[in-house]
TORPA-4810 file (N, C-alpha, C, O; in nm, 3 decimals):
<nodes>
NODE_1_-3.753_-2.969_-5.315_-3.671_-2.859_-5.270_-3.736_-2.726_-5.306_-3.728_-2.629_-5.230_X
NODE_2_-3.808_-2.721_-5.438_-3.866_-2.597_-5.450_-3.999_-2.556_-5.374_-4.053_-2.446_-5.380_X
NODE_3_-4.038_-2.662_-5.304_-4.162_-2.620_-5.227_-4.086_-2.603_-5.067_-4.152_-2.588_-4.965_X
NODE_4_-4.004_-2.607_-5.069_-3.917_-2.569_-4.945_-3.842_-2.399_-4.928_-3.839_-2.313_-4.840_X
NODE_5_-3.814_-2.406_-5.002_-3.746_-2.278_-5.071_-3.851_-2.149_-5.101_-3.834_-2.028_-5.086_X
NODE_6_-3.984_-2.236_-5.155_-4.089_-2.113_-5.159_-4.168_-2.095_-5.027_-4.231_-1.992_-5.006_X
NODE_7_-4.162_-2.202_-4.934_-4.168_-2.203_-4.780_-4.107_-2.131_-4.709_-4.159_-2.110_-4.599_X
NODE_8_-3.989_-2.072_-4.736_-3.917_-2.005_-4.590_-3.900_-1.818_-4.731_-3.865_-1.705_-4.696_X
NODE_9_-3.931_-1.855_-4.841_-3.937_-1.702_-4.947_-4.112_-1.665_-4.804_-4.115_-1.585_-4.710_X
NODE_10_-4.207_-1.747_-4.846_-4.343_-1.682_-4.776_-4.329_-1.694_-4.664_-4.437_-1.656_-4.621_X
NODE_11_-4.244_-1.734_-4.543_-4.205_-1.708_-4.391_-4.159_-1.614_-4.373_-4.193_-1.553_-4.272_X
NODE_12_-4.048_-1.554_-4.472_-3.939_-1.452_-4.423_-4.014_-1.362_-4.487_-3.976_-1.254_-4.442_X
NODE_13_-4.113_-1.340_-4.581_-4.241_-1.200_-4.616_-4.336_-1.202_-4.549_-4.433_-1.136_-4.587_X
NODE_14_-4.348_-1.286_-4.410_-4.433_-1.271_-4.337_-4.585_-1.317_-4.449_-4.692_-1.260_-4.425_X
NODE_15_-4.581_-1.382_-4.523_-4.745_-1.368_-4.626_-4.813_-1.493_-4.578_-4.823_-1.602_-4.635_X
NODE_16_-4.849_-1.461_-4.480_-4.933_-1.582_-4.429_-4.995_-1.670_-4.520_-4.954_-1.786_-4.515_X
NODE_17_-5.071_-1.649_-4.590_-5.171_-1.738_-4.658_-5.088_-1.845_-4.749_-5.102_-1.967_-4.746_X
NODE_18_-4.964_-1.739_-4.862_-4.921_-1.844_-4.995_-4.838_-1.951_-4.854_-4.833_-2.072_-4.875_X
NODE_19_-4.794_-1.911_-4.755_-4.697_-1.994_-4.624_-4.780_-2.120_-4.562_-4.728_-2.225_-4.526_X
NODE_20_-4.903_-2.092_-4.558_-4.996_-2.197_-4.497_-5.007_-2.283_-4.636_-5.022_-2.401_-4.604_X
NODE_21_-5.007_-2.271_-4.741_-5.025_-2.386_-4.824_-4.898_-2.471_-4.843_-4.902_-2.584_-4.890_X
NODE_22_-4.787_-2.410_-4.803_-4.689_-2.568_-4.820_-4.668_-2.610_-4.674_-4.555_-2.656_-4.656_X
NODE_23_-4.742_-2.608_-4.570_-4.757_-2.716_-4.464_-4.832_-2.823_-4.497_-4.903_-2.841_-4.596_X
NODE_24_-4.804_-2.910_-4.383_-4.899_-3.039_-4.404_-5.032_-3.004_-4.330_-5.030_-2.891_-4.283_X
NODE_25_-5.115_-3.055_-4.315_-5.239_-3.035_-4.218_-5.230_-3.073_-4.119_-5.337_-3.069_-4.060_X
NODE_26_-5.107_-3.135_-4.033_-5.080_-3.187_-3.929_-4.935_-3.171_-3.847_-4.882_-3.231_-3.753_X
NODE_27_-4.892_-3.043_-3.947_-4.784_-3.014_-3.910_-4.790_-2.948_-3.746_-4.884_-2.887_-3.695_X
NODE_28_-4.664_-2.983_-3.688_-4.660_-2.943_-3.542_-4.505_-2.819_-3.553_-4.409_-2.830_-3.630_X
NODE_29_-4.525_-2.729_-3.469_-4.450_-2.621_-3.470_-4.353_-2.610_-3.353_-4.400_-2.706_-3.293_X
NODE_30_-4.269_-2.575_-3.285_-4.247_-2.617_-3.161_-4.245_-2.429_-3.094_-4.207_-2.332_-3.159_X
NODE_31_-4.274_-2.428_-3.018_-4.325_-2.257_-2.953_-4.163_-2.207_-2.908_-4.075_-2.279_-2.860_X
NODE_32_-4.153_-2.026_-2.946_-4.044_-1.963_-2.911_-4.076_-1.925_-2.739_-4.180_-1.881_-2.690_X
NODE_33_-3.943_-1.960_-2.668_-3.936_-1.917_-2.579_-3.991_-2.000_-2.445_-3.963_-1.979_-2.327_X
NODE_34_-4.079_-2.100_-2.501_-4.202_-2.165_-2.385_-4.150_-2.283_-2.410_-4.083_-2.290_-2.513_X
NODE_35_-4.159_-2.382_-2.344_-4.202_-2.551_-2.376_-4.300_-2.547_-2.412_-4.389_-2.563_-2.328_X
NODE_36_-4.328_-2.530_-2.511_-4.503_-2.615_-2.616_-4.472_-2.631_-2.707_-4.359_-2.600_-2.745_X
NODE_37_-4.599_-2.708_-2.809_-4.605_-2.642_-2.944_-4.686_-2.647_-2.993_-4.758_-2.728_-2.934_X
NODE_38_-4.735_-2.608_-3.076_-4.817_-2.545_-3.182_-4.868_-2.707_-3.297_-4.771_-2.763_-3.346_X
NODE_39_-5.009_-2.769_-3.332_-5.016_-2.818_-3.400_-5.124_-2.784_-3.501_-5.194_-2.687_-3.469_X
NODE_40_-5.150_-2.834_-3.602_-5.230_-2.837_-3.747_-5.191_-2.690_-3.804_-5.139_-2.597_-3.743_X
NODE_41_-5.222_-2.697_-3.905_-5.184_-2.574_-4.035_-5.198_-2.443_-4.001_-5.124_-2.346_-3.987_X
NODE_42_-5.383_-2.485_-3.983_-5.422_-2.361_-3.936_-5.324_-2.271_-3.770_-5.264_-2.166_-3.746_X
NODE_43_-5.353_-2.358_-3.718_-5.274_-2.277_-3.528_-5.150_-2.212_-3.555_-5.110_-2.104_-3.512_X
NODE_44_-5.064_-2.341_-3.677_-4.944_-2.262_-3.664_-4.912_-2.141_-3.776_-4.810_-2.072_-3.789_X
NODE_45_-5.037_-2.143_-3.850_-4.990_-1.992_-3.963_-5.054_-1.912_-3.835_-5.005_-1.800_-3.840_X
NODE_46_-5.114_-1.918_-3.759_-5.207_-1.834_-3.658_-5.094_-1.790_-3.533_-5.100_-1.682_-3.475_X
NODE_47_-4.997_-1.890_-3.504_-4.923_-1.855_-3.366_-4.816_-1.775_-3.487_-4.814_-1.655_-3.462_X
NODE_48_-4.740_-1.807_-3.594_-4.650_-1.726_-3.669_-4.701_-1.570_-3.680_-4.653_-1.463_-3.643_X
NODE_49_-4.809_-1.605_-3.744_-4.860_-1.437_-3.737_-4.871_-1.372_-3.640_-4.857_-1.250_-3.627_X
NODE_50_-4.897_-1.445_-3.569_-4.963_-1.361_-3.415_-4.821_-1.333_-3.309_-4.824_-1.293_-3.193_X
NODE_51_-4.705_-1.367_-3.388_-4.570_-1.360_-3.305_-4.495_-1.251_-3.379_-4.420_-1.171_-3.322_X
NODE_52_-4.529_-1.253_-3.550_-4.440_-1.139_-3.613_-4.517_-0.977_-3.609_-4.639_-0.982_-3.618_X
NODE_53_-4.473_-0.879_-3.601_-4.470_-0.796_-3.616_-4.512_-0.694_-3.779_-4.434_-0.632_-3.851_X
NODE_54_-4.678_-0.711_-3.793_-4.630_-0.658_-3.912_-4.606_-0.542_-3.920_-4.715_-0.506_-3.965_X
NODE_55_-4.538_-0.438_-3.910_-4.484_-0.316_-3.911_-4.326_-0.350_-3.974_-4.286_-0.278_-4.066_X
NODE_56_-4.255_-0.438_-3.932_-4.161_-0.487_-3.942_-4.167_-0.612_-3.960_-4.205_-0.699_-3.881_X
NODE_57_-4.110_-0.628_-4.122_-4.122_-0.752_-4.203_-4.019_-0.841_-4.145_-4.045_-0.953_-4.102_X
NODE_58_-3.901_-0.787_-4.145_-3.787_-0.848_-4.059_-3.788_-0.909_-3.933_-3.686_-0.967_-3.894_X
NODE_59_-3.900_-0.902_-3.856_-3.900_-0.935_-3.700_-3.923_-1.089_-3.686_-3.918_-1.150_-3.579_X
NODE_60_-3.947_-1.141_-3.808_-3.964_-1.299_-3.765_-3.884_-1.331_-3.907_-3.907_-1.272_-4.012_X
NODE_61_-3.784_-1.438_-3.890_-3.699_-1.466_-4.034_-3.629_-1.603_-3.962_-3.570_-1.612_-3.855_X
NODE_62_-3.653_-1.683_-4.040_-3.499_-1.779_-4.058_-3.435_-1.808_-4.153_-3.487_-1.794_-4.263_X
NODE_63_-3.335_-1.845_-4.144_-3.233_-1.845_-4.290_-3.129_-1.977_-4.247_-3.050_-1.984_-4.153_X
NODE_64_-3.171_-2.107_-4.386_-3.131_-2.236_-4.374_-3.020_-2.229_-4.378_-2.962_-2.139_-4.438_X
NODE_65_-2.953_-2.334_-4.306_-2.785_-2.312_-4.339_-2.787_-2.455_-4.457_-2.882_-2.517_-4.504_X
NODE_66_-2.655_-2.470_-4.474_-2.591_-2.588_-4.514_-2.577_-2.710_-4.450_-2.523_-2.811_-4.495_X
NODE_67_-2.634_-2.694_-4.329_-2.626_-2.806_-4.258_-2.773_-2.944_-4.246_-2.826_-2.985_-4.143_X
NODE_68_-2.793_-2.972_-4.350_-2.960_-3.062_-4.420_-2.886_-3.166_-4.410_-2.773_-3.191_-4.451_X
NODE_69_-2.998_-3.250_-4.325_-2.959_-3.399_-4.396_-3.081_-3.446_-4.382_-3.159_-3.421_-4.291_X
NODE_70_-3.106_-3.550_-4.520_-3.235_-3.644_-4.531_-3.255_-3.730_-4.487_-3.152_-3.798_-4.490_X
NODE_71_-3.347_-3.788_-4.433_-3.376_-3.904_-4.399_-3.510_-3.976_-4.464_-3.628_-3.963_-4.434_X
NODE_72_-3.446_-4.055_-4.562_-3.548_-4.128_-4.630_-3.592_-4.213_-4.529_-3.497_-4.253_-4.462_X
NODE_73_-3.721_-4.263_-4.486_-3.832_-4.375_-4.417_-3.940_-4.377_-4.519_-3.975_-4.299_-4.607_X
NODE_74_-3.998_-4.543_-4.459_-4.096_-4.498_-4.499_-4.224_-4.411_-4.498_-4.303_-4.413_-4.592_X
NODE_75_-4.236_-4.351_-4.411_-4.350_-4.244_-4.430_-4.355_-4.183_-4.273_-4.382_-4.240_-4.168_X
NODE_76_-4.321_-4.052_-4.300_-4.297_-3.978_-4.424_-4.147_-3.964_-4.479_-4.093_-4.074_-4.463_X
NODE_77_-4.070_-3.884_-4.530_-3.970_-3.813_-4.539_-3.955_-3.749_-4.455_-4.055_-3.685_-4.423_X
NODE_78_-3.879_-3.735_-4.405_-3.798_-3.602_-4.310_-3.664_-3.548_-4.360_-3.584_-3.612_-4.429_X
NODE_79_-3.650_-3.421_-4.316_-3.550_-3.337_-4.361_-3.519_-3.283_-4.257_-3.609_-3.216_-4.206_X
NODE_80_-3.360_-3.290_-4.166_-3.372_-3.219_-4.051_-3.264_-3.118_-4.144_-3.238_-3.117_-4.264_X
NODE_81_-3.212_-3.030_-4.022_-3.138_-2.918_-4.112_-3.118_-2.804_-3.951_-3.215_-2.819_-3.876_X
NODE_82_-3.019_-2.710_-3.901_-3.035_-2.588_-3.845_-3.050_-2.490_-3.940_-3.040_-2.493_-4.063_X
NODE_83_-3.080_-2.389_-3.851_-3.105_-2.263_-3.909_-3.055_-2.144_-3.806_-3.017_-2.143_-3.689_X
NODE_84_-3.083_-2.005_-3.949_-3.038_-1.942_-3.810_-3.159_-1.839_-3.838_-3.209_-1.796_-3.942_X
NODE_85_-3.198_-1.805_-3.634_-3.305_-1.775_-3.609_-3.359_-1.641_-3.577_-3.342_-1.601_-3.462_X
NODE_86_-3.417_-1.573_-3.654_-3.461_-1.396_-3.575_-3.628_-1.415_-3.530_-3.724_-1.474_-3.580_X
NODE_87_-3.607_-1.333_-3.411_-3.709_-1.314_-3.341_-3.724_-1.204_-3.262_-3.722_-1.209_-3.139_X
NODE_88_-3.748_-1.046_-3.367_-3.695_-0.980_-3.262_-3.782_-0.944_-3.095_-3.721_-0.916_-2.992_X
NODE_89_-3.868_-0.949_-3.101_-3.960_-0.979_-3.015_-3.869_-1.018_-2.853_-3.865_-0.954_-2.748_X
NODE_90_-3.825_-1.108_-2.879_-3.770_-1.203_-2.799_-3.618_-1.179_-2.787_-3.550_-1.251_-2.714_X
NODE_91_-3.562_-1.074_-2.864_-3.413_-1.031_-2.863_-3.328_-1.136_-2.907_-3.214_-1.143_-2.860_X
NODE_92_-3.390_-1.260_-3.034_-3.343_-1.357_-3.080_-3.291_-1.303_-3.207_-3.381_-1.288_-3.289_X
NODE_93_-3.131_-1.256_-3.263_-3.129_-1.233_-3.363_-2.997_-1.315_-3.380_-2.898_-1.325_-3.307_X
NODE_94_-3.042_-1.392_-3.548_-2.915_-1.486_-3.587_-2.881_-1.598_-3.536_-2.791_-1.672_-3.575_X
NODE_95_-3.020_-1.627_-3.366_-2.958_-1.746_-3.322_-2.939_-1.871_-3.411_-3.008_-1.867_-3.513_X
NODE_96_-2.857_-1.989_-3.395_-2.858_-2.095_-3.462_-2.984_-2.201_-3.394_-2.998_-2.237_-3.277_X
NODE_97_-3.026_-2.217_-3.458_-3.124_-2.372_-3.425_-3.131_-2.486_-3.487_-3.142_-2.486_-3.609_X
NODE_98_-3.128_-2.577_-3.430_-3.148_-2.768_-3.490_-3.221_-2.799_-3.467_-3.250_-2.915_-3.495_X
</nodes>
C-alpha cells in the first residue's frame, strides 16, 4: 500500500522520474480520450508527461476513492479500484473512473 500511495503522491506532483520507479516494466496505460494505450514504463511516464501541463501542477491528478478491491491470483496481484479523474486539457475535472 505504501508503494501505491507514494505512486499517485509522484503522479499528482507531476515528478516524473521518483513516478516511473513504482511501475512495472510492462505496465500498460490505457490513453485519455482515444481508444489506445500506452505500454512499458518508459512510453507511459513519456505519454503522462507529455499530456500534463507543467506550468500547472494541477492539470493532470487523480484521487483514489474508497472503492478498492483485491484480487489475490496467482500472478500477479491485481488491485482494481475507481478514481476520480482531472485532466484539464481535455475539460476532465473530478470525472469518476473504474
Amino acid at each position: 500500500m505504501g508503494r501505491f500511495v507514494g505512486a499517485v503522491d509522484a503522479f499528482n506532483k507531476n515528478d516524473w522520474n521518483p513516478y516511473k520507479q513504482y511501475l512495472d516494466h510492462n505496465v500498460v496505460a490505457y490513453n485519455l480520450g482515444v481508444i489506445d494505450y500506452t505500454q512499458g514504463r518508459d512510453n507511459v511516464v513519456n505519454y503522462f508527461s507529455g499530456i500534463s501541463d507543467p506550468k500547472d501542477p494541477l492539470s493532470l491528478q487523480f484521487e483514489p476513492t474508497n472503492d478498492i478491491t483485491w484480487f489475490p491470483s496467482v500472478y500477479p496481484l491485481g488491485v482494481r479500484g475507481s478514481t476520480l479523474w482531472t485532466h484539464k486539457a481535455s475539460g476532465h475535472k473530478g470525472v469518476s473512473m473504474r
